[in-house]
Structures are given as structure tokens and as C-alpha cells.
C-alpha positions as CSV (number, residue, x, y, z in Angstrom):
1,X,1.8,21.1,13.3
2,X,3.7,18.1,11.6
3,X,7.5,17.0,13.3
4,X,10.5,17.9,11.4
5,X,10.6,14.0,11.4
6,X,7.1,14.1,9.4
7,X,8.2,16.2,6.6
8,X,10.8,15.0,5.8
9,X,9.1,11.5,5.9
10,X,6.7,13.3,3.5
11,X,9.3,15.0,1.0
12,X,11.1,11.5,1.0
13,X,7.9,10.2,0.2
14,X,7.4,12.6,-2.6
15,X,11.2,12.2,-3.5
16,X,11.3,8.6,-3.8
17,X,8.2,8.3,-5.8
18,X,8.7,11.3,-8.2
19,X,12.3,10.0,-9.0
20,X,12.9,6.5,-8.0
21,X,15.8,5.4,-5.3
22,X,18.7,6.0,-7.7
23,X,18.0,9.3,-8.7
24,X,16.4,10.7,-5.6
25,X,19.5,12.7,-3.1
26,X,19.4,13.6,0.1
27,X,20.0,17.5,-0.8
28,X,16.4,16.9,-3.1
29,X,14.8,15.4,0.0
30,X,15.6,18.0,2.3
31,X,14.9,20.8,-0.3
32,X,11.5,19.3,-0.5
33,X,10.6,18.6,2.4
34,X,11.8,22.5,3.6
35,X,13.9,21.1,6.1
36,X,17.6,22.1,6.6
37,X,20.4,19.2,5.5
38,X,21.8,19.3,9.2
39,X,18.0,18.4,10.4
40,X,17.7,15.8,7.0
41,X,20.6,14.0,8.8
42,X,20.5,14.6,12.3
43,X,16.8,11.9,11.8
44,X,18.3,10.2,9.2
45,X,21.8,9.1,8.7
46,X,21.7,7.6,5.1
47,X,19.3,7.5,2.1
48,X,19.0,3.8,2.6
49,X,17.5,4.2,6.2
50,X,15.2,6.7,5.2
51,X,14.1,4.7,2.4
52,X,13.1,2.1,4.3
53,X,11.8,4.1,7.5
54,X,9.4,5.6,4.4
55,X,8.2,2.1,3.1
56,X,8.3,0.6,6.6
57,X,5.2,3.7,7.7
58,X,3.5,3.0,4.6
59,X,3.4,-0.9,4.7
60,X,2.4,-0.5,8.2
61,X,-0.3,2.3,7.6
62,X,-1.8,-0.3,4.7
63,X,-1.7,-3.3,7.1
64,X,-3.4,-1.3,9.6
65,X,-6.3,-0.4,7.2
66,X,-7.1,-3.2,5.8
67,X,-7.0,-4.9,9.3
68,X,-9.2,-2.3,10.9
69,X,-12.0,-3.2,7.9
70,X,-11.3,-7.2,8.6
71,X,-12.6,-6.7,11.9
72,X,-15.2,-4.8,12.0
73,X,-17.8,-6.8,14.4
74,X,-20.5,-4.5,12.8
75,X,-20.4,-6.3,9.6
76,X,-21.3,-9.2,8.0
77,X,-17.8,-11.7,6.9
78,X,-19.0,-10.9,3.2
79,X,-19.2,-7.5,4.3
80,X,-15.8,-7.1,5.7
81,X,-14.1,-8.9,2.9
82,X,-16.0,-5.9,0.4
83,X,-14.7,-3.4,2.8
84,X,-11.3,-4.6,2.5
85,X,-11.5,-4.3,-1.4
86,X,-12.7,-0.9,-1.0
87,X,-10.1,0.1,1.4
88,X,-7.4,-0.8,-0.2
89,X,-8.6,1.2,-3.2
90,X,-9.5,3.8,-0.5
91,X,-6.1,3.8,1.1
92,X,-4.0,4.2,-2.8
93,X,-6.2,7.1,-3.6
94,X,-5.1,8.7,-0.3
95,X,-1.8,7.7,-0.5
96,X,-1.0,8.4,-4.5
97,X,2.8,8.8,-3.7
98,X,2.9,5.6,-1.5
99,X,0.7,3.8,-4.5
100,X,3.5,4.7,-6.7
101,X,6.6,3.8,-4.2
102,X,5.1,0.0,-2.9
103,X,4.4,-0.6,-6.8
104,X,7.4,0.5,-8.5
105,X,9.1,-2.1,-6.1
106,X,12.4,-2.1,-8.0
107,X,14.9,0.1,-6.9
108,X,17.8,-1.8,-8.7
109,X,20.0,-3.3,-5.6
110,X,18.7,-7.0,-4.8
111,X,19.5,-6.2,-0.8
112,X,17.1,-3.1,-1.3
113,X,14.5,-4.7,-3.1
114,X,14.7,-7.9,-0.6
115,X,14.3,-5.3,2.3
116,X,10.9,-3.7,0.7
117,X,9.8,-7.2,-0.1
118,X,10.4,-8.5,3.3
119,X,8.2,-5.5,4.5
120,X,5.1,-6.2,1.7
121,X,5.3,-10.0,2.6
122,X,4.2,-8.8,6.2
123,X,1.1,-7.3,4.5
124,X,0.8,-10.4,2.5
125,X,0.7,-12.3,5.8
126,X,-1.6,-10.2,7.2
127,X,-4.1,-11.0,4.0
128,X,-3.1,-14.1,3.7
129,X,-4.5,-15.4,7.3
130,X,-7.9,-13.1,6.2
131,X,-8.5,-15.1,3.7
132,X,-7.4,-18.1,5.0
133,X,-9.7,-17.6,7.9
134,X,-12.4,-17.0,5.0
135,X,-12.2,-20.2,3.6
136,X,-12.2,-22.2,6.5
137,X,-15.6,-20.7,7.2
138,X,-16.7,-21.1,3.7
139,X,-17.2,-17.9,2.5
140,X,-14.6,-18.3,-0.3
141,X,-13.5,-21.2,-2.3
142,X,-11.8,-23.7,-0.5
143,X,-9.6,-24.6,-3.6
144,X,-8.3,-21.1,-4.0
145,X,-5.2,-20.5,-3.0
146,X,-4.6,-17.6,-0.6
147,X,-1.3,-16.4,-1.9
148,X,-2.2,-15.6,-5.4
149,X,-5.8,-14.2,-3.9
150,X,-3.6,-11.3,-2.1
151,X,-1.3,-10.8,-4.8
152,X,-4.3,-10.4,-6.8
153,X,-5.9,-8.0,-4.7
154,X,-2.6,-5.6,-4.5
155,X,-1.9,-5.6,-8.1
156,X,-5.8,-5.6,-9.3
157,X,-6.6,-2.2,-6.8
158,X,-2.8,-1.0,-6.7
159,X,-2.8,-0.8,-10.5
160,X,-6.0,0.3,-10.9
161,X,-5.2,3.5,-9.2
162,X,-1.8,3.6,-10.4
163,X,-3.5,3.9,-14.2
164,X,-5.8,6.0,-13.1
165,X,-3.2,8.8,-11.5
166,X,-1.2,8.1,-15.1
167,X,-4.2,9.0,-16.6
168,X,-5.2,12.5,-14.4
169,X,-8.1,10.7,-13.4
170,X,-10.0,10.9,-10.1
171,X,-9.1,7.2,-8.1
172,X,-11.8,6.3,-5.6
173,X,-14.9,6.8,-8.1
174,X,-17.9,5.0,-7.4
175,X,-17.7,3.4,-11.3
176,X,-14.1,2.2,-10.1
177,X,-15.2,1.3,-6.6
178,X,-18.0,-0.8,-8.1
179,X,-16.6,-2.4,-10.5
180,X,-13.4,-4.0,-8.4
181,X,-15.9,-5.1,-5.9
182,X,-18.0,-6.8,-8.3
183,X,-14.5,-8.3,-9.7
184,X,-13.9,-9.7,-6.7
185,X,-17.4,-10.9,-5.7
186,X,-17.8,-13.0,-8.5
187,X,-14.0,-14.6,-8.1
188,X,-14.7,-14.8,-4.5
189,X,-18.5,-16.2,-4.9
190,X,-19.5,-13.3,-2.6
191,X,-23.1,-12.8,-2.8
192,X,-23.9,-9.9,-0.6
């Protein structure tokens, strides 16, 4: 059985995405996560804190996933870098509401938008040092440059599934699937 916490993590979640920041209340998260306004506020004082408690999980869920695929010891360092691809698609196919939250970014208030920025650029870092790490081993282009490799990652899979979700159609397909990893093998001059 999910915490009170949880759901209304989860109907913030929903909240936020369906409606944006601005138009999103706390009377809409608490009537959609089923929770009582008293319990709404008694785990989260303002819409603010529970905006970024909700992007702070997500960020933090992603980072975990795509660093449990970087080290898998089981596979090759080709290997891994294709899982990571394919988790990160995996992950926005789960996570359809978060897809839609970490990519609308905006929320219209610079301090806001810095916040969630400061919390993608720890996922960025996290990347960033995979790849990194890649090159140095030679597995990628040494003349690539790491930043725009994980932006390119986020937006390629991130808008991939946020298109398909526009579109009613199923995410983590193995035409979609294949076709971003064989994207990113030939940029990445992966050959297995």
C-alpha cells in the first residue's frame, strides 16, 4: 500500500504535467491524488516544495537507471552504453508523466526553472563522466564533446517518447528501440 506521501507525489506528478506549474493548485493536487487538503499540507507546505520534491524523485529515479545500466560488469563497454540508450527510452515509457514534466522545463519563474535545471545538470553530470570515461578508453570519439553527447541523448529519447505519447502511440517499441540505438551507434562509432 502506497504512503499518503506517495500519492500525493503521484497526483502532483499527474497535476504538474497535465496542467503545467502555473495552472496546477494545491486543492487539484489533493483532489487527485484522493488525499485530504490537511494531509496535502501537513507533507507539503507550499506548491513550490512539492514541485521540486516531484522533480527532485524523478531526476533521481533517472540518474539511478541509467547508472545501474553503466555498470553492469556483465556487459561489454559497447554494451552498456546501448543499454543506457535503451533505458533511458525504457525509463520515459514508464514514466510518461515525468517525460512530460523534466521536458516541458519551463514553468515561467527564472528561480523555478534554475532549481529544475540545477537538478537535470546532476543527471547531466552523471552522463557526462560516462561518456567521458568512454572516450578515454576509446570507445567513442575522442573529439566529441561530452556535453552536447548528453544533451543529445535527453532530447533525442525524451522527445521521441514525448511525440509518440502526443501521438497515442505505444513508446518502448522494438522499431523505436532499434532505430535510436542504431542512431546512436553510428554517431557513437559503436559497432556491437
Amino acid at each position: 500500500m502506497m504512503s499518503k506521501k506517495d500519492l500525493i507525489t503521484e497526483g502532483a506528478l499527474r497535476a504538474f504535467a497535465q496542467n503545467g506549474y502555473a495552472e496546477t493548485t494545491m486543492d487539484a493536487i489533493a483532489d487527485v491524488a484522493k488525499v485530504a487538503k490537511g494531509t496535502l499540507y501537513y507533507h507539503f507546505k507550499t506548491k513550490e516544495e512539492l514541485f521540486y520534491y516531484v522533480n527532485r524523485k524523478g531526476v533521481d529515479l533517472l540518474v539511478q537507471t541509467v547508472t545501474h545500466a553503466m555498470k553492469d560488469e556483465g556487459r561489454s563497454v559497447a554494451e552498456r552504453m546501448l543499454a543506457v540508450f535503451d533505458e533511458h527510452l525504457r525509463f520515459f515509457a514508464d514514466n510518461k508523466d515525468l517525460c512530460i514534466l523534466l521536458l516541458q522545463f519551463s514553468s515561467g519563474d527564472q528561480e523555478r526553472d534554475s532549481m529544475i535545471g540545477s537538478l537535470l545538470g546532476e543527471y547531466f553530470a552523471t552522463m557526462e563522466k560516462f561518456l567521458r570515461t568512454l572516450q578515454e578508453q576509446g570507445i567513442i570519439n575522442a573529439e566529441l564533446d561530452v556535453h552536447t553527447l548528453a544533451s543529445a541523448l535527453f532530447g533525442m529519447v525524451g522527445f521521441t517518447a514525448l511525440r509518440q505519447m502526443y501521438r497515442g502511440e505505444a513508446i518502448y517499441t522494438d522499431e523505436t528501440r532499434n532505430t535510436l540505438i542504431a542512431l546512436c551507434k553510428g554517431a557513437l562509432g559503436l559497432q556491437s
